[in-house]
C-alpha positions, 0 to 999 in steps of 0.5 A: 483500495477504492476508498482508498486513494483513499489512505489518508495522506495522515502519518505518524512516522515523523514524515511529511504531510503527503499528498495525493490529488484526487484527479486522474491522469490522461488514460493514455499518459505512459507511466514507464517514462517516470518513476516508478516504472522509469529505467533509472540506472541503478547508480543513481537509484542509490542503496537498495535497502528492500527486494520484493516479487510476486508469486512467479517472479515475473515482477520484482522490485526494489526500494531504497527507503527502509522505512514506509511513510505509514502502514494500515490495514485497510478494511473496506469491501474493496480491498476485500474482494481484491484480495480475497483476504480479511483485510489489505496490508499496504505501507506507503511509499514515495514513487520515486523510492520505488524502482520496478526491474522491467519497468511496466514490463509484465504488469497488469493495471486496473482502475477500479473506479472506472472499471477498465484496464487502461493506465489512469491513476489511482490504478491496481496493479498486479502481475500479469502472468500470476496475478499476484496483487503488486500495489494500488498506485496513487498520483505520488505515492505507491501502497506496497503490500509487504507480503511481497517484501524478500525478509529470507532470514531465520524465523526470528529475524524474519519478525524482526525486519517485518516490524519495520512495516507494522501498521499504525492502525486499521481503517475502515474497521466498521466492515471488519469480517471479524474483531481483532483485538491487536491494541492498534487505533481503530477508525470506522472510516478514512484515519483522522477524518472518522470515529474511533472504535476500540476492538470490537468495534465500539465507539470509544468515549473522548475518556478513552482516547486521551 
């Protein structure tokens, strides 16, 4: 997500305030040597609580924390266009929670703010044979798309894991492609720096947000 980086670093989920910085690497600064991308032995990465891939299964991942930071649903033209969807899905994570099998073996990185593929972060990043979306990578943190996430149990289990990643409100609602009556906080912009809107896409009066 452009806006993104972007994600304010707000979160509900009794974590620390994260932090993002708004400037960018050096464009050749090489990311395999720290996490996420860094070959840490997996004895030392610890438990693995979460697997993911992309489409082909070129690229795959592991997490070691169960639980995101904070998840939403994004709505801003670029997560739009990016992914062809609605709206993004993305939970946020600490990079070094986060361990790439191959490292950046087989990823594709795009700057969206540069418009060009050379590594500077906030960056894209995606598979480079299927082109499946992996993540938007920031300065500490990693936005995941759950949808990549390994949840291969029964249906009903299948919803019970994935509530594990349920997002906490929707940002960016004012371009929303259509309402969506879920009940989740709503914000025009940025969560915690903008106006709150109910469903359709209303101010909501300070009587209703108490």
């Amino acid at each position: 997500m452009n806006s993104a980086m972007g994600f304010s670093a707000s979160t509900s989920m009794d974590s620390p305030s994260l932090e993002n910085p708004p400037e960018y690497t050096f464009q050749d600064e090489d990311p395999s040597n720290r996490p996420p991308y860094a070959s840490l032995p997996l004895s030392e990465f610890g438990e693995t609580k979460w697997r993911a891939h992309c489409q082909c299964g070129k690229i795959s991942y592991r997490l070691r924390r169960e639980k995101p930071l904070n998840a939403k649903f994004c709505h801003c033209r670029g997560c739009q266009v990016m992914h062809g969807a609605p709206f993004q899905w993305a939970a946020i994570f600490p990079k070094e929670d986060v361990r790439f099998d191959n490292g950046t073996s087989g990823l594709s990185f795009y700057a969206a703010k540069e418009r060009n593929t050379k590594y500077q972060t906030p960056t894209k990043v995606s598979c480079a044979i299927c082109r499946t979306p992996i993540m938007d990578e920031g300065r500490n943190m990693c936005l995941l798309f759950p949808q990549l996430i390994d949840f291969s149990d029964s249906p009903d289990e299948q919803r019970e894991r994935i509530a594990t990643f349920l997002p906490s409100c929707h940002i960016f609602y004012e371009n929303r492609l259509r309402d969506i009556h879920d009940g989740i906080t709503k914000w025009k912009g940025i969560d915690e720096d903008s106006e709150l809107l109910d469903d359709s896409g209303q101010p909501l009066e300070k009587t209703d947000i108490s």
